[in-house]
N, CA, C and O of each residue as an XYZ file, in Angstrom:
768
protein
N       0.839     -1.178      0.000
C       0.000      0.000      0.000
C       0.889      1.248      0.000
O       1.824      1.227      0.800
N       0.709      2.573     -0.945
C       1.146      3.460     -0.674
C       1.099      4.333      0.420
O       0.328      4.205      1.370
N       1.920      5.210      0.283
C       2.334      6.095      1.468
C       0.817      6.965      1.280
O      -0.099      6.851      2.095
N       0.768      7.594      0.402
C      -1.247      8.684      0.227
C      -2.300      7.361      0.466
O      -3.214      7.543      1.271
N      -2.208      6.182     -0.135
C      -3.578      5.457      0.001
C      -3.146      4.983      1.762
O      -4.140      4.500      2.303
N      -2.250      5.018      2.445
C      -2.538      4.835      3.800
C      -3.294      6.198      4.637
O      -4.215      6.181      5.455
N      -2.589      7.237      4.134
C      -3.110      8.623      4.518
C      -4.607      8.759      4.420
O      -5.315      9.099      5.368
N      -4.953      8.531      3.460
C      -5.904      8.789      2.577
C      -7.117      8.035      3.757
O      -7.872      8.704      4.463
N      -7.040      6.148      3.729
C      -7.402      5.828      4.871
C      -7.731      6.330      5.899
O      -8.877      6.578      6.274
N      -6.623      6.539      6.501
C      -6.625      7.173      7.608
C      -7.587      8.840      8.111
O      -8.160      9.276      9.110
N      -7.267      9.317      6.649
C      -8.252     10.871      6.580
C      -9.631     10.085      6.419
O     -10.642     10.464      7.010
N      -9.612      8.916      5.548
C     -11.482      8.976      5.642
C     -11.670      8.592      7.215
O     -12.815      8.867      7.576
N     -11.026      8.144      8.048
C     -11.590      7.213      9.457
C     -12.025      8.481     10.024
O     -13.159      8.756     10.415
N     -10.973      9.233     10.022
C     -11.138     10.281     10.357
C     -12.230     10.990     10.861
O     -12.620     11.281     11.992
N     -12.763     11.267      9.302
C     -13.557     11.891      8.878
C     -14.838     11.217      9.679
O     -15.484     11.802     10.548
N     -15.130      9.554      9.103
C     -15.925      9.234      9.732
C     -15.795      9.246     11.368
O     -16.810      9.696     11.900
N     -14.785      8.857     12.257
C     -15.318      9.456     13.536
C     -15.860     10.518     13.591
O     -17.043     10.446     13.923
N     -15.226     12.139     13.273
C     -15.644     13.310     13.520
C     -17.501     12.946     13.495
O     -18.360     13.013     14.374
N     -17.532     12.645     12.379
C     -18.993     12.881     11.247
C     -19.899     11.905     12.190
O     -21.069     12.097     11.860
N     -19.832     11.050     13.106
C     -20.156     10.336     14.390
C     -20.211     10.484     15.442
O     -20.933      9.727     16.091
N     -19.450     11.562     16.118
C     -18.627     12.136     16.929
C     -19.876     13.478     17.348
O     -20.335     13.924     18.400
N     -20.136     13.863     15.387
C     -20.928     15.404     15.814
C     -22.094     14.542     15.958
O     -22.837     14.735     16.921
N     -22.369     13.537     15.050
C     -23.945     13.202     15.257
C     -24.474     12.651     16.667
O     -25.684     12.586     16.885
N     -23.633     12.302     17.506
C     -24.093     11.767     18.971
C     -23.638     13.288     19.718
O     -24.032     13.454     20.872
N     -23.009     14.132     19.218
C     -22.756     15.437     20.410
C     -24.156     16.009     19.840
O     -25.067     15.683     20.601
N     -24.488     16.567     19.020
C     -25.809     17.224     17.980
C     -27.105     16.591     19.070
O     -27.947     17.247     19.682
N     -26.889     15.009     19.040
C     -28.266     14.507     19.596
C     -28.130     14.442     21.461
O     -28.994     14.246     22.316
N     -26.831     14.670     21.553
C     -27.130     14.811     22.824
C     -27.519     15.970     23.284
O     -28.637     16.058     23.793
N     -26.731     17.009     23.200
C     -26.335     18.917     23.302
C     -27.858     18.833     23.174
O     -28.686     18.949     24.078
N     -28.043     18.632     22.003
C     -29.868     19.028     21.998
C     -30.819     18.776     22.937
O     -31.692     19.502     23.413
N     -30.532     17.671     23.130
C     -31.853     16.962     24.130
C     -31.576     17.751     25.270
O     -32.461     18.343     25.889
N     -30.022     17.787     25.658
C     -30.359     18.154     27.266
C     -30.142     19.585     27.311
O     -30.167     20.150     28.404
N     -29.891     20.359     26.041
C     -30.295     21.736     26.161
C     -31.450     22.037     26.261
O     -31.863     22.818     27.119
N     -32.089     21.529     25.493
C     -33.909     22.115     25.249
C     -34.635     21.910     26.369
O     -35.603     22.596     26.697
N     -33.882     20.315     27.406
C     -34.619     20.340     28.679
C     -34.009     21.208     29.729
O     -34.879     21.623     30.495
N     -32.618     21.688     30.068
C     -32.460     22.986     29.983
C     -33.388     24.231     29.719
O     -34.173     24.705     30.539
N     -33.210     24.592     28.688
C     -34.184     25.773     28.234
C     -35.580     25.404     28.461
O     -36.130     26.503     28.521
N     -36.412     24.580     28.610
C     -37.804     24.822     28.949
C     -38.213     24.671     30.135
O     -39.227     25.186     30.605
N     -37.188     23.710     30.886
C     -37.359     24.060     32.176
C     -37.830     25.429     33.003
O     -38.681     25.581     33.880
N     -36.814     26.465     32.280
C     -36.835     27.841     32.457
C     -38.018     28.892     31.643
O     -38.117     29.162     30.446
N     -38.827     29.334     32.799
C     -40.102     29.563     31.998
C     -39.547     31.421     32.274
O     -38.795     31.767     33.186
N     -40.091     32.262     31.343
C     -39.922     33.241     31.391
C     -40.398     34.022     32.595
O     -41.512     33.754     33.045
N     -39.579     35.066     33.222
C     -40.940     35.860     34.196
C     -41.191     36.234     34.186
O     -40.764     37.002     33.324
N     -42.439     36.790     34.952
C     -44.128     37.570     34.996
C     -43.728     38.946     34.573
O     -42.548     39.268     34.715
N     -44.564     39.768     34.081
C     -44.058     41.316     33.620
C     -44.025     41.644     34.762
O     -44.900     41.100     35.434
N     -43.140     42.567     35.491
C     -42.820     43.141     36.567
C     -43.863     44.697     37.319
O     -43.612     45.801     36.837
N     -44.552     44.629     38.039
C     -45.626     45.796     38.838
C     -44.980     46.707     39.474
O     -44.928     47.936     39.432
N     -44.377     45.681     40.218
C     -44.163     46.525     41.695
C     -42.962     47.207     41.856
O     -41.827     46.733     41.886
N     -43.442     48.759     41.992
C     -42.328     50.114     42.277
C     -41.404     49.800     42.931
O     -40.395     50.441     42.636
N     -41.258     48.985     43.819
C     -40.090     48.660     44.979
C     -39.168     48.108     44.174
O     -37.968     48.065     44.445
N     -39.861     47.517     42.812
C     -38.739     46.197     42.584
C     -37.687     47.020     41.673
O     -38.045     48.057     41.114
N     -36.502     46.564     41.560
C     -35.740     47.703     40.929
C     -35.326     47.234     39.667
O     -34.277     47.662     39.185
N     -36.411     45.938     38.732
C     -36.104     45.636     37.489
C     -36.717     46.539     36.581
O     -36.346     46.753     35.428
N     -38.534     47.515     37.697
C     -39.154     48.070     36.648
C     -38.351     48.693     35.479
O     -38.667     48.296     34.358
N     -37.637     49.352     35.548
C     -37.143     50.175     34.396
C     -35.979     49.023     33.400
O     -35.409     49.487     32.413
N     -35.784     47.726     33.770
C     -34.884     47.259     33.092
C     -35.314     46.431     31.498
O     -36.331     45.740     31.559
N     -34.963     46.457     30.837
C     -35.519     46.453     29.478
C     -35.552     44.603     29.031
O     -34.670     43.813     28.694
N     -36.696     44.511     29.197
C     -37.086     42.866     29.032
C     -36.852     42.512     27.390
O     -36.780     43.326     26.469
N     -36.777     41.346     27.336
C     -36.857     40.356     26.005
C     -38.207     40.118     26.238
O     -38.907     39.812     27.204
N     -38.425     40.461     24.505
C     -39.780     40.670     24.397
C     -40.349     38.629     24.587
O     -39.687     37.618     24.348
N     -41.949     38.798     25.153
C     -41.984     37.223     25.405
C     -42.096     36.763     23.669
O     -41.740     35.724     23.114
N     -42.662     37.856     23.183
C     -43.371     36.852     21.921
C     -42.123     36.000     21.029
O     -42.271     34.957     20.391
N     -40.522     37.024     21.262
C     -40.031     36.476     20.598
C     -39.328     35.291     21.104
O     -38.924     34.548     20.210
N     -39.021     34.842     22.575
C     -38.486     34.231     23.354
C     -40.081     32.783     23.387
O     -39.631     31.653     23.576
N     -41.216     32.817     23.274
C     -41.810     32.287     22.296
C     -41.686     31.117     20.874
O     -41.786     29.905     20.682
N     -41.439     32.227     20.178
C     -41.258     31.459     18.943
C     -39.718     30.638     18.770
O     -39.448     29.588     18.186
N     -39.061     31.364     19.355
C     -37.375     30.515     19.462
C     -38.105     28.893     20.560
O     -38.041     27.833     19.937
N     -38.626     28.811     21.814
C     -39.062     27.710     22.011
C     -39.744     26.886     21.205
O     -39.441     25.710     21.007
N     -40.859     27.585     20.625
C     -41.232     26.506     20.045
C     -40.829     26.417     18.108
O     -41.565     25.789     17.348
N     -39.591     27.151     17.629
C     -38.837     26.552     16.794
C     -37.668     25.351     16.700
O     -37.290     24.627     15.779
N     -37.247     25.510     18.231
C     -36.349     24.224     19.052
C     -37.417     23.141     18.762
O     -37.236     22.308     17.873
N     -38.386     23.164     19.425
C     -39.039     21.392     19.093
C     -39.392     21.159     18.159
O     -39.888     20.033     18.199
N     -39.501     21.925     16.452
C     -39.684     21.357     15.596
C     -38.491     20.943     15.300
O     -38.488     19.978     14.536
N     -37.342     21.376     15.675
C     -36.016     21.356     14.649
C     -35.325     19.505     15.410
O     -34.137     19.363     15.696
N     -35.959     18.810     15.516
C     -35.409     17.951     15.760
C     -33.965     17.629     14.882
O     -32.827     17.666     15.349
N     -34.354     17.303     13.476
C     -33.812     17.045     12.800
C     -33.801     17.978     11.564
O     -34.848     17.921     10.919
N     -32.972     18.721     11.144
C     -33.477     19.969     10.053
C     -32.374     20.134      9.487
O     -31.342     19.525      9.770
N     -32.559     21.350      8.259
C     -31.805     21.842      7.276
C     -30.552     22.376      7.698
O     -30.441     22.367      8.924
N     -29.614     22.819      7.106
C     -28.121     23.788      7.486
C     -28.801     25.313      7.934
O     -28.577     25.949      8.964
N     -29.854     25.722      6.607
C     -30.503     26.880      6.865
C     -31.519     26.568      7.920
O     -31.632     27.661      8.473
N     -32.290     25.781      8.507
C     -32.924     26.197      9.588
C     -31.796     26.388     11.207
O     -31.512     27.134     12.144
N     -31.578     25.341     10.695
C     -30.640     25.530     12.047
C     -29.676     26.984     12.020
O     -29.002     27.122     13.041
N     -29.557     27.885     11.165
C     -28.836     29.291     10.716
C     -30.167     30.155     10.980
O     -30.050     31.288     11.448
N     -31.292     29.680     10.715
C     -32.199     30.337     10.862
C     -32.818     31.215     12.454
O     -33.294     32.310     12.754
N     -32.402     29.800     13.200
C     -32.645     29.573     14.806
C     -32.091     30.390     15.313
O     -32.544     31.336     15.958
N     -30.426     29.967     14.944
C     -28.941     30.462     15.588
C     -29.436     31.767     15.387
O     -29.281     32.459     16.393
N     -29.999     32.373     14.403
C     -29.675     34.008     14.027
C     -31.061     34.102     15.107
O     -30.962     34.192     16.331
N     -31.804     34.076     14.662
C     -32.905     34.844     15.580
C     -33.048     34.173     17.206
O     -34.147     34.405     17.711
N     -32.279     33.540     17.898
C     -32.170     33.335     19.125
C     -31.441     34.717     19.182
O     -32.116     35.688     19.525
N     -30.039     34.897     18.856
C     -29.356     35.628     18.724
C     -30.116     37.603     18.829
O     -29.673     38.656     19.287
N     -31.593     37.135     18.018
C     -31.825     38.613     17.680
C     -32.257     39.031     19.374
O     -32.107     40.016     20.097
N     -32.819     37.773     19.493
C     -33.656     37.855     20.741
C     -33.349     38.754     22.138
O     -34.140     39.319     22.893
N     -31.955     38.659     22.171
C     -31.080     39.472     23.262
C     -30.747     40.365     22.626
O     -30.256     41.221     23.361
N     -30.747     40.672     21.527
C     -29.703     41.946     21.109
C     -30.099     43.311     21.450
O     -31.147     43.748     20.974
N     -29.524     43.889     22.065
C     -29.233     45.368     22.464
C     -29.657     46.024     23.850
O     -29.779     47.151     24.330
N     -29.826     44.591     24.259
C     -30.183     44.213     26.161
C     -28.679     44.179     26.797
O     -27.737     43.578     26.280
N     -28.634     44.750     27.720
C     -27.323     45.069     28.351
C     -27.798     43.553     29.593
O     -28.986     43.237     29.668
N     -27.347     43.228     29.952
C     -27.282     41.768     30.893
C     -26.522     41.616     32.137
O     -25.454     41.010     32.051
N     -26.918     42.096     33.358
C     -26.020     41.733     34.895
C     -26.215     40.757     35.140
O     -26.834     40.131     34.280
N     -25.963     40.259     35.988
C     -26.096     38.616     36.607
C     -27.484     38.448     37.070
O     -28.140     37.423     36.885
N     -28.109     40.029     37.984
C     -29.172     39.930     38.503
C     -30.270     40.603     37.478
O     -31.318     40.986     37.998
N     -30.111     40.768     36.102
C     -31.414     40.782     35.328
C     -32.010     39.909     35.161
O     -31.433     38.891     34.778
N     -33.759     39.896     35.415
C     -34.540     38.607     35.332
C     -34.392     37.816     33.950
O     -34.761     36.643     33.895
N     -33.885     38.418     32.909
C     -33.759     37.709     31.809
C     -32.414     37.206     31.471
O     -32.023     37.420     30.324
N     -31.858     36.748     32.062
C     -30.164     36.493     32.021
C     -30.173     35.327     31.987
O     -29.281     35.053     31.183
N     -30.761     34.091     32.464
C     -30.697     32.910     32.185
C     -31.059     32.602     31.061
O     -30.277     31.989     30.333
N     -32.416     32.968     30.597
C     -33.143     33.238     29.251
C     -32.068     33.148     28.154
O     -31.829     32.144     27.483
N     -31.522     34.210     28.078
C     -30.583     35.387     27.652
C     -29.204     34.472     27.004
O     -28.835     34.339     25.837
N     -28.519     33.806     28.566
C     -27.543     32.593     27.978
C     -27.723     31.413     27.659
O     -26.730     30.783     27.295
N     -28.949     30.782     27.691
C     -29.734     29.535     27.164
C     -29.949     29.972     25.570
O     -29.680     28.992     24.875
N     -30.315     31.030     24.819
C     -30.099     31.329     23.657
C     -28.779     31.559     22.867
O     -28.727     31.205     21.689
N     -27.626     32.186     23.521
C     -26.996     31.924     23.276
C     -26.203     30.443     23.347
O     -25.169     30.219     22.719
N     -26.568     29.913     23.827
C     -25.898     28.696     24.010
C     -26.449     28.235     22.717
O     -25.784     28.039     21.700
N     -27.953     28.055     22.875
C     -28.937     27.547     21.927
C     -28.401     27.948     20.287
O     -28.356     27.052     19.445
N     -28.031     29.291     19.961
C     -27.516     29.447     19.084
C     -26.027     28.738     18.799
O     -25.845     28.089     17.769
N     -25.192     28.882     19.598
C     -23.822     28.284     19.293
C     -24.081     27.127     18.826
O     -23.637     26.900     17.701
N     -25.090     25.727     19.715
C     -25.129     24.330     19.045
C     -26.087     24.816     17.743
O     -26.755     23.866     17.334
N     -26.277     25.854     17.119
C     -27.323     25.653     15.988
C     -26.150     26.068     14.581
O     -26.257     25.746     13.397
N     -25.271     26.726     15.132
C     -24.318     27.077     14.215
C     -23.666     26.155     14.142
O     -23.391     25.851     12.982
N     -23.147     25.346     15.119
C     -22.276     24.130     15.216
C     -23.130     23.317     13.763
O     -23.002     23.427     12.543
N     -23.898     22.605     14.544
C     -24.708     21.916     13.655
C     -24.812     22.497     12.079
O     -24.935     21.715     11.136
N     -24.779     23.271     11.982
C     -24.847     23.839     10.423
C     -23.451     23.864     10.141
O     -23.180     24.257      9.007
N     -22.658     23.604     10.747
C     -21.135     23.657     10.229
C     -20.245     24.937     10.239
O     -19.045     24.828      9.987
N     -20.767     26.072     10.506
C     -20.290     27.733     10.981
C     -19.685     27.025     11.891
O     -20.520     26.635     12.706
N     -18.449     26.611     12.188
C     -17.244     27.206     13.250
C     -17.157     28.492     13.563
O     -17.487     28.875     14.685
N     -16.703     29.333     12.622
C     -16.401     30.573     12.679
C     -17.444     31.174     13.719
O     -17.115     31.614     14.820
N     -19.260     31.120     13.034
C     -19.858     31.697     13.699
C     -20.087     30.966     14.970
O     -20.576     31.635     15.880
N     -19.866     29.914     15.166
C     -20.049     29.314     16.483
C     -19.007     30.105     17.629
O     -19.341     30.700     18.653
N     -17.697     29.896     17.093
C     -17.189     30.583     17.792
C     -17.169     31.667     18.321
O     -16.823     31.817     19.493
N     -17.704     33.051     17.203
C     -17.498     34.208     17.605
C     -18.841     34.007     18.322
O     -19.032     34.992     19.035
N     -19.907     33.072     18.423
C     -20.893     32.885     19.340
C     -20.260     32.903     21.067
O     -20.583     33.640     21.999
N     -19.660     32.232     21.033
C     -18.721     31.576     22.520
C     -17.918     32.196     22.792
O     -17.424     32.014     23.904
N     -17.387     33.222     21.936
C     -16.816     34.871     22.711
C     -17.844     35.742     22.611
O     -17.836     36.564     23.528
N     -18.536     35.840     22.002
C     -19.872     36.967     22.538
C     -20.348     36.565     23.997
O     -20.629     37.450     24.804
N     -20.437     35.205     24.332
C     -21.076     34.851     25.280
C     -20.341     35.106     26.683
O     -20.873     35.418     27.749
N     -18.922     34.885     26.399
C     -17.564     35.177     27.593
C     -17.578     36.583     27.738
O     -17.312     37.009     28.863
N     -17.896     37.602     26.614
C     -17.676     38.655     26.604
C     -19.351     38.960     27.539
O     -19.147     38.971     28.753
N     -20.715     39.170     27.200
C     -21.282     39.017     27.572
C     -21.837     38.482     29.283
O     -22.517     39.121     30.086
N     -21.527     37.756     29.353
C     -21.742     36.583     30.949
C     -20.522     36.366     31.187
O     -19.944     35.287     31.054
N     -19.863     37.838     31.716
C     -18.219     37.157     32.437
C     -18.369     36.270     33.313
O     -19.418     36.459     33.929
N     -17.616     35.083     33.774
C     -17.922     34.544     34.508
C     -18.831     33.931     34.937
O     -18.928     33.694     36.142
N     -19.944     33.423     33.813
C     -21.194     32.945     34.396
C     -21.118     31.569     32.933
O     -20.537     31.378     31.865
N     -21.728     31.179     33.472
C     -21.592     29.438     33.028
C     -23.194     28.759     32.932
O     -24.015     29.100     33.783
N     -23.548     27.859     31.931
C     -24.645     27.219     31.829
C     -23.994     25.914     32.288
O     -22.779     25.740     32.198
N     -24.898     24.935     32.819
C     -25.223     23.253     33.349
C     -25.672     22.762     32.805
O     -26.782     23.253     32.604
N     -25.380     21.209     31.902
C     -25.647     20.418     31.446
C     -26.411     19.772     32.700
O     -26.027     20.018     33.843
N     -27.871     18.660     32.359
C     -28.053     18.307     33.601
C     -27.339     17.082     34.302
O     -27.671     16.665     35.412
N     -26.145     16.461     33.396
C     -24.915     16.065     34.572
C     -23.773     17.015     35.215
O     -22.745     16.648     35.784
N     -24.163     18.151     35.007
C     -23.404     19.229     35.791
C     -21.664     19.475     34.987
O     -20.695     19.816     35.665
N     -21.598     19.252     33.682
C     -21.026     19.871     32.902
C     -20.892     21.098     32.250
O     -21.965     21.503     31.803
N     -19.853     21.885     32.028
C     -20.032     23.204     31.514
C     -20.345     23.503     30.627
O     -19.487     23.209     29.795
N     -21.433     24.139     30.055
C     -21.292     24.650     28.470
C     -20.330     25.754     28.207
O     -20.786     26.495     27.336
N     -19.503     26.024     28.516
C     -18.430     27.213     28.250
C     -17.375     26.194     28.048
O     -16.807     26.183     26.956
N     -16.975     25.177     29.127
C     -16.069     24.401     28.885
C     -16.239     23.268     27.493
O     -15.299     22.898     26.790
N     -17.883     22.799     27.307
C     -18.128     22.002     26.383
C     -17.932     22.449     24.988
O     -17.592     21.743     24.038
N     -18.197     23.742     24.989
C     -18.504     24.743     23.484
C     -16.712     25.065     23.291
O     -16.320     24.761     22.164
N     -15.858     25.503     24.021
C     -14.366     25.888     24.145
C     -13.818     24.157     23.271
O     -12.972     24.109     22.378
N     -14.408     23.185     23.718
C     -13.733     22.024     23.484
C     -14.097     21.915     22.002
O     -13.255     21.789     21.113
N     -15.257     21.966     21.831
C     -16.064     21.584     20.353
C     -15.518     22.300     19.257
O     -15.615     21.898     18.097
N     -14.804     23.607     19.669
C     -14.774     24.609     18.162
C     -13.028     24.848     18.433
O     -12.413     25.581     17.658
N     -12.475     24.317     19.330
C     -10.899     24.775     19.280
C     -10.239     23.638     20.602
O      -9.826     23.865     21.739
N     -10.409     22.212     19.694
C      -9.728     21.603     20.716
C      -8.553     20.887     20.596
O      -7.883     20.329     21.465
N      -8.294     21.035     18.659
C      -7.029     21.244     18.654
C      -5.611     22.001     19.321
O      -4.414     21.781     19.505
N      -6.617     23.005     19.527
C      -5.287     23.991     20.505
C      -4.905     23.820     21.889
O      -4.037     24.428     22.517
N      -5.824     22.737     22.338
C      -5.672     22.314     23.748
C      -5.213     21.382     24.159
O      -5.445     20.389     23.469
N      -4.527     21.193     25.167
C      -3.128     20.225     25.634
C      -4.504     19.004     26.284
O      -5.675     19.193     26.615
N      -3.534     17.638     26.230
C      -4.228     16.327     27.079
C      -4.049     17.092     27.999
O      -5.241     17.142     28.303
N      -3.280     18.159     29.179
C      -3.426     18.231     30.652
C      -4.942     19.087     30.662
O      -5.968     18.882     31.311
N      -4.589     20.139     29.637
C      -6.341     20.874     29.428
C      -7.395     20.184     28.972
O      -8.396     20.882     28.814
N      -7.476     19.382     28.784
C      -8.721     18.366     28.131
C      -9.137     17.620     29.501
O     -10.314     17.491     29.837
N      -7.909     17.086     30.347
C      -8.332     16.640     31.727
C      -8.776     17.274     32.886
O      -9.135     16.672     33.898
N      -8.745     19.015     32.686
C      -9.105     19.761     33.513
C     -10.250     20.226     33.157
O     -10.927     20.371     34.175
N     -10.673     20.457     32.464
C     -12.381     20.911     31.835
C     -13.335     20.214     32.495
O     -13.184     19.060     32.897
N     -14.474     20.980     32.645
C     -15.761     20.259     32.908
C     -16.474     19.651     31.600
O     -17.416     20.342     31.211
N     -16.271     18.758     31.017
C     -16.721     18.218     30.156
C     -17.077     16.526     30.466
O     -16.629     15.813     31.363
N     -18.006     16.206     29.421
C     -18.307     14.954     30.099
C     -17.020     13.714     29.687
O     -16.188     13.742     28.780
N     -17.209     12.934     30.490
C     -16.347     11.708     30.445
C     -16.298     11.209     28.916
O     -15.225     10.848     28.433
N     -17.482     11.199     28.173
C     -17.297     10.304     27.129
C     -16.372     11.309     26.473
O     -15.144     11.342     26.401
N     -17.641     12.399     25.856
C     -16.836     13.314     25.259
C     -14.739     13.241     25.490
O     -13.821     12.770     24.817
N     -14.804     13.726     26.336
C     -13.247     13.549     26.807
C     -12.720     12.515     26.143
O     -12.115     12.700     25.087
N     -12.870     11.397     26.635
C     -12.629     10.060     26.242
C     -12.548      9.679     24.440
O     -11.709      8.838     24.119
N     -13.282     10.207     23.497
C     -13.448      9.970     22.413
C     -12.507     11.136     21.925
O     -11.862     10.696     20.974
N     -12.137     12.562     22.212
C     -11.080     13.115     22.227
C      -9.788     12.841     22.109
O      -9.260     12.997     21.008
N      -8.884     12.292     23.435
C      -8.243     11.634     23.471
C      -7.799     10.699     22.715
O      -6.682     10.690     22.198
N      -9.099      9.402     22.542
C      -8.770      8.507     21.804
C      -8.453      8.844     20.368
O      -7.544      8.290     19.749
N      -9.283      9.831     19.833
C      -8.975     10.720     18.273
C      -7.432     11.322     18.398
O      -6.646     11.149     17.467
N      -7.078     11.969     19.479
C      -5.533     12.373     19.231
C      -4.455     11.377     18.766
O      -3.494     11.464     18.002
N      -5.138     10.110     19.741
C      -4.242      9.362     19.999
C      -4.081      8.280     18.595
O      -2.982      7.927     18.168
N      -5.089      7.951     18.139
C      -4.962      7.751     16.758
C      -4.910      8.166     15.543
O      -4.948      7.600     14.451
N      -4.763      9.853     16.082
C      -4.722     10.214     14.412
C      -3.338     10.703     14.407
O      -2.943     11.325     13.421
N      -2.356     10.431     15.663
C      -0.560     10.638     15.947
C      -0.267      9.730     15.565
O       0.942      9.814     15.349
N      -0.791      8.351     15.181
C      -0.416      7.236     14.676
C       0.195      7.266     13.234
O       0.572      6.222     12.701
């Protein structure tokens, strides 16, 4: 066998892990985002003078709305719907300034999150990424939960740039075991 038809091999395995790799991260990320995100019900329009959100500028419900219930159709969908999602989750917060203690801040990074796996899924790296620095830039220091208590900052950091990260950084992340594990094992055979 030649030196390219071993390569060559080797690039399709490749390929097929990755292309396996996204389709079980895609079906997982999803499921336990959306139960994530609906868990979280929006809150009540705000009355009372004492409270000191009155004047703070809400996400409108209707559109925080239709982004829920565009998630449960999109089980399985197009490059453009899933671009479709990503963008208008995205619109959903835009030009809302966000503290830790605005009532819409969980909301707020559940869409963004929601957008990053929708760009993922459509194959935008690029925009995924500059998703996952909007979001650092955005929510310093604040972090979404997988419901095994994994990071989505740490999960999304791994997914779009984990070439650049050392086995000691891959073992320090909050990411899940498998994930990790199928990582690894990809380094470790594609140094072969």
């Amino acid at each position: 066998m030649s030196y390219h038809s071993k390569h060559l091999i080797k690039l399709k395995k490749a390929w097929q892990l990755l292309n396996n790799h996204k389709r079980v991260l895609t079906v997982v990320s999803t499921s336990v985002f959306f139960s994530a995100c609906t868990s979280t019900s929006a809150p009540a329009e705000v009355t009372d003078l004492n409270n000191p959100y009155v004047n703070v500028q809400r996400m409108d419900e209707r559109c925080v709305q239709q982004i829920m219930e565009q998630q449960q159709v999109l089980a399985l969908a197009s490059t453009a719907q899933y671009l479709s999602l990503a963008d208008s989750a995205m619109h959903c917060a835009e030009g809302i300034v966000f503290t830790p203690s605005h009532p819409d801040t969980q909301t707020a990074m559940q869409f963004s999150a929601l957008a990053f796996n929708n760009y993922l899924k459509a194959g935008d790296i690029k925009q995924a990424q500059s998703t996952l620095q909007a979001f650092r830039q955005r929510f310093p220091q604040q972090d979404l939960l997988f419901t095994d208590y994994t990071s989505f900052v740490d999960t999304a950091t791994v997914l779009v740039s984990h070439d650049q990260l050392s086995a000691h950084q891959l073992e320090v992340l909050n990411i899940s075991d498998k994930l990790r594990s199928e990582l690894l094992r990809q380094r470790k055979w594609l140094m072969q």
